[in-house]
Each structure stands twice: as structure tokens, then as C-alpha cells.
N, C-alpha and C positions, 0 to 999 in steps of 0.2 A: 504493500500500500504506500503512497506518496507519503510520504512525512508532513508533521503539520507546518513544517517551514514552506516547502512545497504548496500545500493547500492554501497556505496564508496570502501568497503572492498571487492567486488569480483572482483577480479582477474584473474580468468581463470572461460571462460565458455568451459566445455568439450560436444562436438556433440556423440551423438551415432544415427544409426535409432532405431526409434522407435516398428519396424516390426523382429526384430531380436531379437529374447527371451533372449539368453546367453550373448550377449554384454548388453542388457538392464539390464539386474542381476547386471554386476560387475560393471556399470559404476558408482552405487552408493559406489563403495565400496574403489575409487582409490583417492579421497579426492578433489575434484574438490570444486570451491565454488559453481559453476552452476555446473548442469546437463541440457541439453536442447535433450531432443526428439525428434528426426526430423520426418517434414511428409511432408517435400521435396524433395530436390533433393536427400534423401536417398532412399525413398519408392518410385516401380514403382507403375505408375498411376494404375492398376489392384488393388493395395492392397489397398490406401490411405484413401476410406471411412472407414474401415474393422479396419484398425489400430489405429483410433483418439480412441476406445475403449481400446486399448492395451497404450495407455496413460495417460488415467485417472487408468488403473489397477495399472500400473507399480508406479506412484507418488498416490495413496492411499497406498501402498504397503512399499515404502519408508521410513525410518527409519529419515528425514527430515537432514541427515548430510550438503546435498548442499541444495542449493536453487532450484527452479525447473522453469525451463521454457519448452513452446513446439513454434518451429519452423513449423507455418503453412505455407501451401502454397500463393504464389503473390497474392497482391491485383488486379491484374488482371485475374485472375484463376475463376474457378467455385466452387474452393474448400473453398478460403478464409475465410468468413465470416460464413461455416458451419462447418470447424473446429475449431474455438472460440467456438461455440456455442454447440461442442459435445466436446471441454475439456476444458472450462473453470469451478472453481470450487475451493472449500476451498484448495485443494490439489497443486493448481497451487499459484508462485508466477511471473511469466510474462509471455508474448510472445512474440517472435521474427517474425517480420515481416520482408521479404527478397525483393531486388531491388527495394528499394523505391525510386521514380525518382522525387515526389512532395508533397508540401504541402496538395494539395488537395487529395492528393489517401490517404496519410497519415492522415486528419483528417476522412476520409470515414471508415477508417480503425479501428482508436480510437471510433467512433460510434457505429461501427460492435460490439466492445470489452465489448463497456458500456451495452448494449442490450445482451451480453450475461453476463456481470456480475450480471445483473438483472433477467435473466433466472435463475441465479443459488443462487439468494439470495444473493449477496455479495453486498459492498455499492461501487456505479460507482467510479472508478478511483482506485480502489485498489488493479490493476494488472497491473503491470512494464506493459511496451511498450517500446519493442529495435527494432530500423531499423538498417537494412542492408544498407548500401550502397556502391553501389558494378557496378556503370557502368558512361559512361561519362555522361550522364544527370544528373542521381543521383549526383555525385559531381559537377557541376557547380550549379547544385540547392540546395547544401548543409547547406546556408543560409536560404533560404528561408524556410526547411525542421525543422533546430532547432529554427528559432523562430516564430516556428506556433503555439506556442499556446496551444498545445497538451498537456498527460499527458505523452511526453518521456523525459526522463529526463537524456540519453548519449544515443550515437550512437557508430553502430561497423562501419568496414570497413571491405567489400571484398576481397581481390586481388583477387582471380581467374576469378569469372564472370571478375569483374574489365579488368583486362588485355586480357581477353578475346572478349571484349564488344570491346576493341580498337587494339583488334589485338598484343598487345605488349610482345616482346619476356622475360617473367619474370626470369633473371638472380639473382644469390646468392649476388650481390647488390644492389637489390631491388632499384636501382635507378630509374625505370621508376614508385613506385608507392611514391617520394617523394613529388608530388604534390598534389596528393588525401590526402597524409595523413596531409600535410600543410592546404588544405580546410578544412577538416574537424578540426581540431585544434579549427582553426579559424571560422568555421562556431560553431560551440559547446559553444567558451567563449563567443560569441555575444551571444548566448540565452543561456546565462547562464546556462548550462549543465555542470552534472559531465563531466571529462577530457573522451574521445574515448576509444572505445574498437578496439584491433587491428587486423589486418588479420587473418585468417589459414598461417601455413606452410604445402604444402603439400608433402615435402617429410619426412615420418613419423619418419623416422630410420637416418635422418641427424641432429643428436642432433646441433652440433655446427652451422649450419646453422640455425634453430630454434631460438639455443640462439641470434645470430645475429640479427636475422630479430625482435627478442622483444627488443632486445636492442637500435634498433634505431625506432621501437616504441614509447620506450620510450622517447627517446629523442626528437618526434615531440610531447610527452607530452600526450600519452593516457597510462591509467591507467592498462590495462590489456590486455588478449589476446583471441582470439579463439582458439579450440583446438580440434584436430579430431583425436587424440592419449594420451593415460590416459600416454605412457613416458611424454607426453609436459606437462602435469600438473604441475609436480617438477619444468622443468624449466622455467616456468612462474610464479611460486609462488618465483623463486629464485632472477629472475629479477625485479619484480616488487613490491617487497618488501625492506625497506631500510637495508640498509647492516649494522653492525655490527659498521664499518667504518663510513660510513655516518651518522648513530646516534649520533656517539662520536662528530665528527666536529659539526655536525649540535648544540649539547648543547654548546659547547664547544661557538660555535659563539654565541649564546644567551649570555652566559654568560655572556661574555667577554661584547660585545655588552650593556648589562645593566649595568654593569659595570660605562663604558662610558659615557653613556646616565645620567648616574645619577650627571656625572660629568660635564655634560654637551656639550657633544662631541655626534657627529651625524653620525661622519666616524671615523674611525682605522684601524688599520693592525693586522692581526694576520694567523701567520705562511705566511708572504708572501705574503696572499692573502688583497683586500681593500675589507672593509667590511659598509656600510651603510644600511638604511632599507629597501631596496625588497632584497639583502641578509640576512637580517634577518629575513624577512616574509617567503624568500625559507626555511629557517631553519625550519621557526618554522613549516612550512606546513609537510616539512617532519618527524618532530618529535609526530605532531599529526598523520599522518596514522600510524606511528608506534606503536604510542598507541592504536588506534582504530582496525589495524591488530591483536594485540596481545591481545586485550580485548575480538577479536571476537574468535580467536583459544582457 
């Protein structure tokens, strides 16, 4: 399984189907840290047995720039459990599993995964596991879901099913999904999970909207985004990366900070701001993805 240094640096998963030859060519090629394959709601139910082979083509094929995942179908489906089991394999590094509403479908689901990791030779547990969660069940159960125990180790989040699932009219201030993405936060740091992966935007060509809606991602504290347009890659790797700015302060407070500390002082000011140590742990948090971003590129 990828390590959580590994896990920690992706930052945008970009969607393509899997059924579509030409998008599946370039999507390795737009610089995404995932690639995930879809054999969901991209592929109609005619094609979906047909296609789990056009995804182990397409990621043996692969020149390995992104990571790779394939988005099978619901744990409630006929499909589930026999799409692990026709593309899991050295070529894969996770799978996406969509509208997870429980613990228990979720561990059904991690079973399904170990049984084919063992079909294909590999050592159990050493394929990511990301849920979806994407409707009102699945968020009120979003506790229960990150500290089961599993081998997932961050959660994304939907809007669309989401706001769908409850009817809600999704406006350009994303205020009706500030509470899923609050649960999940907080369901994630209880079971100790890397920080959320964040919704789609789906309007593909409203860049400024996009940046938006990752930006206050960020700030319910998930670490990355989904993306179903290879433009949203740039600006999700823009957002979710420490800025230029922020690096400078971020040492700057260390410094300063040790500084102090050596003199025996626990709090200061600098530039304005009051500084003690969960400001100094934000520092330094940020100044390690920076290093661990920039070690990975």
C-alpha cells in the first residue's frame, strides 16, 4: 500500500470514463496526481462488464506519472465486488468506492478488495480504499464510517449525489454543502484519517467558481479535490499547495518562535499577529507538505 507520505501529496484526483479511448489516452498526460477510471456513473450499464478490461489495459499501458485508481460500481450493485476482482492488480494503486452510507457495507466492501488482492497475488491491504460520501445517510454516518476499522485511510465528499439525495438547490456559495463538509472534517480527525478529499465542480469552464468552491474546501480543512476536467487540475494543485507567501511566514514563525522558546517564552508577536504553539505546529504542518509536495514533483 502507498505510504501515508505518498497518500498525503495527492491532491487532485482527475475522473475520466473508462469506456472512452481518447479521453482515457490524454488523461495521463494533463498531470493529475490520480487518475481514477470510472465504471460508474460514466459507463452505461450495457458497457460496464466489457470495460473493467479496458482498465487494466489502459493503467498497464501507463507510463505511472499519476497514481491510479478505478471507481467501481455501489456496494449495493451486482457489479461491485466483480469489478475489484476483474481490475485489481500490480497496475492498480486504489479504488474508489461510491455512496457509502455504513460501516458495515464498507467493511463488506474492504473484504471484497482483500479477496481480490489475493486473486491477483498482491499482499491484502495494499490497495488505497476511498469512499465516496455523497448523500444524507452517508454523512450522518460519517463517524461511524472513518473509525471502522478498515484499511481507508481519507474520505472524499460528493456534492452532487449529495444535494441531490436532499433535494438542495446547489448555488456558487456552496452554503448548503457547509455541513457535510464540517462532518466529515470531523468525522476523518476522530479516526484519525488523512484531512478529506473535496467535491467535483460541475461546471467545467467556470474556472473562478472552481477556485472558490477549493478554497473553502480548504478551509473546512480537506486536503485536495475531485476533478472531472484536466483545466481543474492546475487549479487545484494551485490551491492546495502552500503558497510562496505562506512558506515565508510559516518559517518565519518557526523561527522567531525558537527563538523565544529558547528564551524561555511560550507566546510573542510577530508582525501583529500572537503566536504560541498550535500556531507553531500550523507552521510547521504547513512547511512539511511543502517539503513532501516538492520532494514528490
Amino acid at each position: 500500500m502507498m505510504s501515508d507520505r505518498q497518500l498525503a501529496a495527492i491532491r487532485s484526483f482527475l475522473f475520466t470514463p473508462a469506456n472512452h479511448p481518447r479521453r482515457v489516452e490524454k488523461v495521463f498526460q494533463v498531470g493529475a496526481d490520480a487518475v481514477i477510471l470510472d465504471l460508474e456513473d460514466a459507463v452505461a450499464v450495457a458497457e460496464k462488464v466489457a470495460t473493467r478490461a479496458k482498465v487494466v489495459a489502459a493503467f498497464k499501458q501507463s507510463h505511472r506519472h499519476s497514481r491510479h485508481y478505478v471507481r467501481v460500481n455501489g456496494h449495493d450493485t451486482d457489479y461491485c465486488r466483480d469489478d475489484m476482482l476483474a481490475t485489481v492488480g500490480p497496475w492498480l494503486d486504489g479504488v474508489v468506492i461510491p455512496k457509502v452510507e455504513s460501516a458495515a457495507a464498507l467493511w463488506e466492501v474492504d473484504h471484497w478488495l482483500s479477496e481480490a488482492e489475493e486473486r491477483a497475488g498482491l499482499t491484502p491491504g495494499s490497495i488505497d480504499l476511498l469512499p465516496i460520501v455523497e448523500t444524507a445517510r452517508g454523512v450522518e454516518e460519517a463517524n461511524a464510517i472513518a473509525t471502522a476499522g478498515t484499511r481507508v485511510t481519507r474520505l472524499a465528499f460528493g456534492g452532487g449525489d449529495y444535494t441531490l439525495d436532499l433535494d438542495y438547490i446547489w448555488t456558487a456559495d456552496e452554503e448548503v454543502l457547509s455541513y457535510a463538509r464540517a462532518r466529515l472534517s470531523h468525522a476523518s480527525r476522530l479516526g484519525n484519517l488523512l484531512p478529506p478529499v473535496d467535491t467535483v465542480v460541475l461546471q467545467i469552464k467556470d474556472h473562478p467558481r472552481f477556485e472558490a468552491s477549493a478554497r473553502r474546501g480548504r478551509a473546512f480543512g480537506f486536503s485536495g479535490k475531485l476533478c472531472i476536467h484536466p483545466d481543474q487540475v492546475p487549479l487545484t494543485h494551485a490551491v492546495f499547495t502552500p503558497s510562496a507567501e505562506e512558506i515565508a511566514h510559516a518559517r518565519a514563525v518557526v523561527a522567531a518562535f525558537d527563538a523565544a522558546e529558547s528564551a524561555g517564552l511560550a507566546s510573542i508577536q510577530l508582525d501583529g499577529y500572537f503566536i504560541d504553539y498550535p500556531i507553531v505546529y500550523k507552521s510547521q504542518r504547513i512547511l512539511a507538505l511543502a517539503e513532501l509536495l516538492a520532494a514528490t514533483e
